[in-house]
C-alpha positions as CSV (number, residue, x, y, z in Angstrom):
1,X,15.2,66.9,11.3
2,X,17.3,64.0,13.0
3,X,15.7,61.2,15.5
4,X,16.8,58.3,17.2
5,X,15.8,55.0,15.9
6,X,16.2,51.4,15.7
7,X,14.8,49.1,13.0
8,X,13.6,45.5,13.6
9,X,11.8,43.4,11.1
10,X,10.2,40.0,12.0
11,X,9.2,36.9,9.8
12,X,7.1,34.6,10.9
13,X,4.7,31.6,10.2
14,X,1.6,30.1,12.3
15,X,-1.5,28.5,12.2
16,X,-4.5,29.0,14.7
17,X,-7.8,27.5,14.6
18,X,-11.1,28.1,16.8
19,X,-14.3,26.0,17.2
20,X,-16.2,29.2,16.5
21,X,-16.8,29.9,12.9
22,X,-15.0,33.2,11.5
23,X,-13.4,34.2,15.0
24,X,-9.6,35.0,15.7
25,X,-9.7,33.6,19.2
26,X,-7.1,30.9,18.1
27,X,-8.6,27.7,20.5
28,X,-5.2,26.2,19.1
29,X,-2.1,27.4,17.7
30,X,1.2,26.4,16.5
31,X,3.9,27.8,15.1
32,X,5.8,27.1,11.6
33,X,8.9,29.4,12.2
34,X,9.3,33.1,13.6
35,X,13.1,35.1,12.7
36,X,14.3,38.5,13.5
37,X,16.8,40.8,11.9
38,X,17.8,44.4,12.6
39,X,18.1,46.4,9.5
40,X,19.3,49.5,11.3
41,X,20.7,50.2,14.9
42,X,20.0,53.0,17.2
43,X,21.4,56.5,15.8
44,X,19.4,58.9,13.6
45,X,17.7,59.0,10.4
46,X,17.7,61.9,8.1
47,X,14.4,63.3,7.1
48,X,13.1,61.9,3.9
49,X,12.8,58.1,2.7
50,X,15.0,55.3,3.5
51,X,14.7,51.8,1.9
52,X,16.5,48.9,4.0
53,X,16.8,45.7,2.6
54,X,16.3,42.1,4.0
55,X,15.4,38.5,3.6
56,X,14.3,35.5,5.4
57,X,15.0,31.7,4.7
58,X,11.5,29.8,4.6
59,X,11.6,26.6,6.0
60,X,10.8,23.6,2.9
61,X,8.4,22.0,5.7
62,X,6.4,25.0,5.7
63,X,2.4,24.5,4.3
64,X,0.4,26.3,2.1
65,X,-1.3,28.9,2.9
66,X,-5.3,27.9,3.9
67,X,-7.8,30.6,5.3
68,X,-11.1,29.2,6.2
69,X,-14.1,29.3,8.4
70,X,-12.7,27.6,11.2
71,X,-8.7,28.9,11.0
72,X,-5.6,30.2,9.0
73,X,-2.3,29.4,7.7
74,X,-0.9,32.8,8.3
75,X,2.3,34.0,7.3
76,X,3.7,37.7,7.4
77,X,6.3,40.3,7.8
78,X,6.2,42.8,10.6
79,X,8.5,45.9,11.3
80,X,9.2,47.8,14.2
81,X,11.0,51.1,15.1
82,X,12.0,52.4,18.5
83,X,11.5,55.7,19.4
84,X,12.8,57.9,22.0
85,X,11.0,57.2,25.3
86,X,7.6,58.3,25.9
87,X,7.5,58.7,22.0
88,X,4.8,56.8,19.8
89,X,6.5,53.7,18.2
90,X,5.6,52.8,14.4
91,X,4.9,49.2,13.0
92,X,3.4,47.5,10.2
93,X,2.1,44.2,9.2
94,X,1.9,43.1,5.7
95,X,1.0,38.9,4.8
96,X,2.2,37.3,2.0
97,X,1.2,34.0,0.5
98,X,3.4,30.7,1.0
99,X,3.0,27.9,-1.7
100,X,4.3,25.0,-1.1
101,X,4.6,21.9,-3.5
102,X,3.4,18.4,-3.6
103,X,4.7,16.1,-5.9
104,X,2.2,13.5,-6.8
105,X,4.9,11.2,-8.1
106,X,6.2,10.3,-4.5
107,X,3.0,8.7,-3.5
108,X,2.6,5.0,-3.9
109,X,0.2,3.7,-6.2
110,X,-0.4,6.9,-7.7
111,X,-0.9,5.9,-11.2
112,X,-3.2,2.7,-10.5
113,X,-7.3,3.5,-10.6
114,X,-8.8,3.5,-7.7
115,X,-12.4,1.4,-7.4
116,X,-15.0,0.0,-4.3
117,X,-17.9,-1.2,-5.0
118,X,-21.3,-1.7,-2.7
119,X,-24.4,-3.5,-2.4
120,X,-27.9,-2.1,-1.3
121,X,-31.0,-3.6,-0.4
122,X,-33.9,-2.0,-2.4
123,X,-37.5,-1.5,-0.6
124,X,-40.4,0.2,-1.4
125,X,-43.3,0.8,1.3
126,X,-41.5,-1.2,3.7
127,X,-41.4,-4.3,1.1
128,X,-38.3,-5.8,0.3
129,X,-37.6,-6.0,-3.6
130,X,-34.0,-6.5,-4.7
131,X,-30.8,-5.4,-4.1
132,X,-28.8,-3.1,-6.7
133,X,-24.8,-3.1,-6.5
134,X,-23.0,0.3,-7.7
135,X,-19.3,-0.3,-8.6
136,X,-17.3,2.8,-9.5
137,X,-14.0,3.8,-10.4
138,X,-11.4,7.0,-11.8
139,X,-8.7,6.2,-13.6
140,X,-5.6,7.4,-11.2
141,X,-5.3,8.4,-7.4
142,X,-4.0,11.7,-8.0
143,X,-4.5,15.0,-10.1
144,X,-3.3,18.9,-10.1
145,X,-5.4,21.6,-11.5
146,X,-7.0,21.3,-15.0
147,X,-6.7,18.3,-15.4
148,X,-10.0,15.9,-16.0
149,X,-10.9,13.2,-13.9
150,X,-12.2,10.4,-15.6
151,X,-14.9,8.2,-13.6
152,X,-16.7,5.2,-14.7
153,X,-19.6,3.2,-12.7
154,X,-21.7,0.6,-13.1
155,X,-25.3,-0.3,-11.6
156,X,-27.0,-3.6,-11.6
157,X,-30.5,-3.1,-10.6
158,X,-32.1,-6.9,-9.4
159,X,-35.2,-5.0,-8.4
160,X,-38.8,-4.5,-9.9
161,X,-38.4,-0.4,-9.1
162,X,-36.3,1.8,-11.2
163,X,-33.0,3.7,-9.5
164,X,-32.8,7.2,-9.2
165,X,-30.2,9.2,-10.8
166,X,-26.5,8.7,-10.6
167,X,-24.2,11.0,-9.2
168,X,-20.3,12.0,-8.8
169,X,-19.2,14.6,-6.9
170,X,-15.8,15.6,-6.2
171,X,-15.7,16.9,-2.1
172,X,-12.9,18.6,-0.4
173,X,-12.8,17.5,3.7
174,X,-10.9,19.8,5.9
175,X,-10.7,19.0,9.4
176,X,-10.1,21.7,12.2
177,X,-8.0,19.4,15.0
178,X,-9.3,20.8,18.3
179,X,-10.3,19.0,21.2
180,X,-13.4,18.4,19.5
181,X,-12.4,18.4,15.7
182,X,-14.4,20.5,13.3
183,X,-15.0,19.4,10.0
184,X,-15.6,21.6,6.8
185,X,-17.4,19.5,3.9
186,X,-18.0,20.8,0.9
187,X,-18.9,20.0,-2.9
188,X,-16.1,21.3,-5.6
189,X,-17.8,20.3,-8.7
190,X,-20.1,17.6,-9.8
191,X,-21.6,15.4,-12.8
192,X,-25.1,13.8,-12.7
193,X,-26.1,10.4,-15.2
194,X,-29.2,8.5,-15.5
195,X,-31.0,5.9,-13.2
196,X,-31.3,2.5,-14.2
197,X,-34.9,0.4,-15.2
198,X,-35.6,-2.7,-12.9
199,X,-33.7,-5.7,-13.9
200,X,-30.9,-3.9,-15.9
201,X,-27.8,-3.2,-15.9
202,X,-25.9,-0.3,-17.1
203,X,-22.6,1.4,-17.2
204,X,-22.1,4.8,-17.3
205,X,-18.8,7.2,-17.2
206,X,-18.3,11.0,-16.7
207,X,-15.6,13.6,-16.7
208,X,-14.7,16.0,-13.9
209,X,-12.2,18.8,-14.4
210,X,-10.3,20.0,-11.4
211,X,-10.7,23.4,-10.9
212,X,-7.9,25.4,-8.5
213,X,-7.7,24.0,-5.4
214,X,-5.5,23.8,-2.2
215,X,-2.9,20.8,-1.8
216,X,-3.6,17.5,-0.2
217,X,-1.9,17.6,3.3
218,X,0.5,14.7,3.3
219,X,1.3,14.7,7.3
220,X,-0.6,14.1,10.3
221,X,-0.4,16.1,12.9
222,X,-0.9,19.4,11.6
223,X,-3.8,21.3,13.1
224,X,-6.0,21.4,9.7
225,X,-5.7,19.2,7.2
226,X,-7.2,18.8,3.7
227,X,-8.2,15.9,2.1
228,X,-10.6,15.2,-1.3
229,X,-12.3,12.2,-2.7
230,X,-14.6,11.6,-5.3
231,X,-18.0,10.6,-4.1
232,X,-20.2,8.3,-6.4
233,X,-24.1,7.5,-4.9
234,X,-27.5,6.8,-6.3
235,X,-30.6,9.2,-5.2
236,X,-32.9,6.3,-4.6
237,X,-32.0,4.0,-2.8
238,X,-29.8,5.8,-1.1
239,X,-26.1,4.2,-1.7
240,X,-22.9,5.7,-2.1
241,X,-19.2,4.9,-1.6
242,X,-16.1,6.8,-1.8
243,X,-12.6,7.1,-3.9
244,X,-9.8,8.6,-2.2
245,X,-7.8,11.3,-4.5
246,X,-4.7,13.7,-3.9
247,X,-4.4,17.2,-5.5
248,X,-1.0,17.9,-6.1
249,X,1.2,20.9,-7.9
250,X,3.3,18.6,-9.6
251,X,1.4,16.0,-12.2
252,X,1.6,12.1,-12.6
253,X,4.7,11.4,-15.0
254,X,3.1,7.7,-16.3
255,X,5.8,6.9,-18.1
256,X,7.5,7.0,-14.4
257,X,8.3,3.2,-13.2
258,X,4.6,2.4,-10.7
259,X,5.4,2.5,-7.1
260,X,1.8,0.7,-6.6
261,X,1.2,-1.7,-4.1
262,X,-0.9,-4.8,-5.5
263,X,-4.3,-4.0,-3.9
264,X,-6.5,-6.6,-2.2
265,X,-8.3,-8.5,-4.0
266,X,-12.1,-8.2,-3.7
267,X,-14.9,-11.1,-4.6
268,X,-16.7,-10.0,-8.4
269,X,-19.9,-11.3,-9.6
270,X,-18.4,-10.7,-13.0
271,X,-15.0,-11.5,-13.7
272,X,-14.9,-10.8,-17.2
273,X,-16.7,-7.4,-17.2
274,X,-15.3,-4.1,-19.1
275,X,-15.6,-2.3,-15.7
276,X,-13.7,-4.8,-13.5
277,X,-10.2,-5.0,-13.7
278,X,-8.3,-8.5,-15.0
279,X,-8.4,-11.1,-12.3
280,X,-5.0,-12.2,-10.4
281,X,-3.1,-15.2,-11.6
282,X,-4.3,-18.2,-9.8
283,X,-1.4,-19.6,-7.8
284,X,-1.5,-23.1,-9.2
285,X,-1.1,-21.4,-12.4
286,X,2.7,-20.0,-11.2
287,X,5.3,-21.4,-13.0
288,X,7.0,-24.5,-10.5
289,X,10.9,-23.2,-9.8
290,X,13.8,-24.6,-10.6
291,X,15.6,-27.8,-9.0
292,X,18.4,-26.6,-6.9
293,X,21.9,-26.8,-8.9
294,X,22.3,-28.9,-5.7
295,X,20.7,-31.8,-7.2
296,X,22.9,-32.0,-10.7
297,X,25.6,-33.5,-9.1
298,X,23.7,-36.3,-7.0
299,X,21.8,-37.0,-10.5
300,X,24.8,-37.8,-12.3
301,X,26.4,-39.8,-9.4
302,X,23.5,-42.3,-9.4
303,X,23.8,-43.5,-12.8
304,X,27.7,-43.1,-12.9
305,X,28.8,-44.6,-9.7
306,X,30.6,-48.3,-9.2
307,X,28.5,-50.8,-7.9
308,X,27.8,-50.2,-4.0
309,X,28.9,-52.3,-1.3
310,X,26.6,-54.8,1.0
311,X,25.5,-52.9,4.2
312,X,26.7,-53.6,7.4
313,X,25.0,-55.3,10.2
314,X,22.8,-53.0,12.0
315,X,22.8,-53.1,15.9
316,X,19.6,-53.6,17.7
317,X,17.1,-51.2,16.7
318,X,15.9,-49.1,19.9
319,X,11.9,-48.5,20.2
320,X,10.4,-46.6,18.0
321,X,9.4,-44.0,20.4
322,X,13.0,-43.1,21.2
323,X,14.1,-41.8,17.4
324,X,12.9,-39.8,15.4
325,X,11.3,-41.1,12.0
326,X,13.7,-40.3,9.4
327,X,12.1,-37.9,6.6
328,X,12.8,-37.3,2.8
329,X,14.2,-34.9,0.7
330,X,12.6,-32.4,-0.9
331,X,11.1,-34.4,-3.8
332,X,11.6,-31.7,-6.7
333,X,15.7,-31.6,-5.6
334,X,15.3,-35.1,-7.3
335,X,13.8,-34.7,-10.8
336,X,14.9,-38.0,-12.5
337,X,16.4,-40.3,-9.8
338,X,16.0,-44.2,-10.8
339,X,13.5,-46.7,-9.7
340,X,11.2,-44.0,-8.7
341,X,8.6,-45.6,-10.7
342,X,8.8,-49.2,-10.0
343,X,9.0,-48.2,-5.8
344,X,5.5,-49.0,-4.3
345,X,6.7,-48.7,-0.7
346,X,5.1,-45.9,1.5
347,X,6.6,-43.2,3.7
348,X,6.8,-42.6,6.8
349,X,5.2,-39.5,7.9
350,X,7.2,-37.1,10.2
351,X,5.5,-36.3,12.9
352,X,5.6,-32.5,12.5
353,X,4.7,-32.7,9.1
354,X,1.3,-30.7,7.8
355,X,-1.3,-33.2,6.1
356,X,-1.4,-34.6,2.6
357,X,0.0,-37.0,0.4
358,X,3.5,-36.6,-0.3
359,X,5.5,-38.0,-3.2
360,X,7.3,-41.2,-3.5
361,X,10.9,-41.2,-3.2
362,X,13.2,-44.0,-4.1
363,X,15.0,-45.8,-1.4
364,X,18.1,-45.1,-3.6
365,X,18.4,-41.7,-2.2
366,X,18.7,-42.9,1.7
367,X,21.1,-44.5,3.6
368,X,20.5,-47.5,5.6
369,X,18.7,-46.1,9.5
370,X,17.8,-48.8,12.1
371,X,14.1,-50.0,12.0
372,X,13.5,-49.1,8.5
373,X,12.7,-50.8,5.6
374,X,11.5,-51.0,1.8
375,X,9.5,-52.7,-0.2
376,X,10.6,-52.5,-3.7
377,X,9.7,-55.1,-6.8
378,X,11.6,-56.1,-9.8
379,X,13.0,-53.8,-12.3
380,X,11.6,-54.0,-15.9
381,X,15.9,-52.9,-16.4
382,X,17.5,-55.3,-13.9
383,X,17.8,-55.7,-10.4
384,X,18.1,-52.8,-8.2
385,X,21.5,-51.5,-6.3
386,X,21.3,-52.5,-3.0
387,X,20.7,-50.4,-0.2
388,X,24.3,-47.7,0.6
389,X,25.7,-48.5,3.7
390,X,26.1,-46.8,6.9
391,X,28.4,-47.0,10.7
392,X,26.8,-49.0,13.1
393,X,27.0,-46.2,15.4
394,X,25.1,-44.0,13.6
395,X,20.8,-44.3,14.9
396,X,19.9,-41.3,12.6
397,X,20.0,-40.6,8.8
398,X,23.5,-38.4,8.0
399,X,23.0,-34.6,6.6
400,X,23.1,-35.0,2.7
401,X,23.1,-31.0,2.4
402,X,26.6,-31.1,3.6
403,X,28.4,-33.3,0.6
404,X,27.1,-34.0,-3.0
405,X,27.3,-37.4,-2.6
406,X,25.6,-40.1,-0.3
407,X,27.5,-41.3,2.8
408,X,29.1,-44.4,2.5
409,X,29.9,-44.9,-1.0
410,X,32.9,-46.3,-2.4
């Protein structure tokens, strides 16, 4: 028996999501990719079976499949034939699962622990008693499946009343983007420790393995996303806080150079506590950087140098108010220039210059400006070189960053 037929087959990828829980009335959707091929034009087929092959090219952006209360990632194949007209056409649906990948190592900070702490105020019958402060930590940002979590806290109680028991949960948030997003919270596995006595302290650290779970969605935008954390809180008083993590497929490679960003730092009671992590380098500790190989030559030239010749008159100074003060070098460009130490003058300040005291500077390293003067005392090594001169026509001090060597000299 012979009929006419044509063959279609369709791919295709979407996700819909509703506000209504378990219903297929998609309140949004959006669409991954949809292809089409035709495995077999119109003619006829033989009776008996006929296998026709094809394949589709999956987009690398596509996401995992998710199926929960509130929507799907869906993706399947459908096939079509066309019959005669007025005949019965035949077509079936069969889904298939898409998993995608995320690779834990492209995430920044990935390998650093992750740690917040909190403070509480502890009451009893309305009566103020003391505070307690829960610190808590894990030892990376990101796992994949079996592995162990490993998280460490640490309660002060400065209270009269004991704590209740200690808690850490790790929760799975997916969100439902609608105009009104839904949110689906719920506990994947948890690990329970002791409360603390009043006026004690105690640390305490669990393990958590992670069972299978879907991926952490990386993008926005997408109409449900999933997200997990690790929450740590105390039964009584009530106090929790929270530690972002990422599931992933592909695990943490730690001997991998850290992309981490240096997190901000946060006040600690306790600096030198096994929980908290080693304190920053103070910056007045930081090594002071090298002179500029710009000074090396304008050392040597003030010790080598013939002697200098007199200045030349100046003309009249102008008011004060119609030049600006000249300023000094940078003092470290000048290491070990002479008669530093036996100058007692003082600086003038520039006018745009922030507050505080700034090093002295010998004259030495100037050349002669209109209204300005030193005061400068007797050499335990000999007189002093006199001042370099400069052109009368010149009101302001010359641009030593141009030349190596002060203007004026011989």
């Amino acid at each position: 028996m012979e009929r006419p037929a044509a063959i279609k087959v369709n791919c295709q990828g979407f996700c819909g999501v509703t506000t209504k829980s378990n219903d297929t009335d998609w309140t949004e959707e959006e669409q991954y990719f949809s292809s089409s091929v035709s495995i077999a034009d119109k003619g006829t087929l033989k009776e008996g079976e006929h296998s026709f092959p094809f394949k589709f090219l999956l987009p690398a952006a596509a996401p995992t499949s998710f199926e929960g209360p509130y929507g799907r990632i869906i993706y399947r194949v459908r096939a079509f034939i066309d019959t005669p007209r007025f005949a019965k056409d035949y077509k079936i649906e069969k889904l298939f699962s898409m998993n995608n990948t995320v690779n834990l190592n492209e995430i920044p900070g990935i390998q650093e622990p992750n740690s917040s702490s909190i403070t509480k105020n502890f009451s009893y019958m309305l009566v103020k008693n003391g505070t307690v402060v829960l610190k808590a930590k894990s030892d990376m940002r990101g796992y994949i499946a079996g592995q162990i979590i490993k998280v460490f806290a640490e309660i002060e109680n400065k209270s009269e009343k004991s704590t209740g028991h200690v808690v850490a949960s790790l929760m799975q948030k997916v969100t439902y983007n609608t105009k009104k997003p839904t949110y689906d919270l719920r506990t994947v596995a948890e690990v329970e420790g002791p409360g603390v006595k009043g006026g004690q302290k105690s640390e305490w650290k669990e393990q958590i393995i992670v069972p299978s779970l879907n991926l952490s969605t990386l993008t926005n935008g997408n109409l449900i996303q999933i997200c997990y954390y690790i929450q740590v809180y105390l039964k009584y008083p009530e106090v929790s806080l929270t530690l972002p993590i990422y599931i992933g497929s592909t695990a943490v490679d730690l001997t991998r150079p850290s992309r981490a960003v240096p997190p901000t730092p946060t006040p600690r009671n306790n600096p030198t506590s096994a929980f908290d992590p080693a304190p920053a380098p103070s910056p007045a500790a930081a090594p002071t950087p090298a002179p500029s190989p710009a000074a090396a030559p304008v050392e040597s030239a003030s010790s080598s140098l013939p002697p200098r010749p007199a200045p030349k008159p100046a003309p009249k100074p102008r008011p004060r108010s119609t030049y600006a003060s000249p300023s000094a070098p940078p003092a470290d460009l000048y290491p070990e220039l002479p008669d530093v130490d036996s100058y007692n003058g003082e600086m003038p300040k520039r006018a745009h210059h922030e507050s505080g005291s700034q090093a002295p500077v010998s004259p030495n390293a100037f050349s002669y400006a209109p209204g300005l003067s030193f005061r400068q005392r007797q050499s335990s090594n000999g007189p002093s070189a006199p001042p370099v001169g400069m052109s009368s026509s010149a009101s302001l001090p010359p641009n030593y960053r141009s030349s190596a060597y002060p203007l004026g000299m011989a």
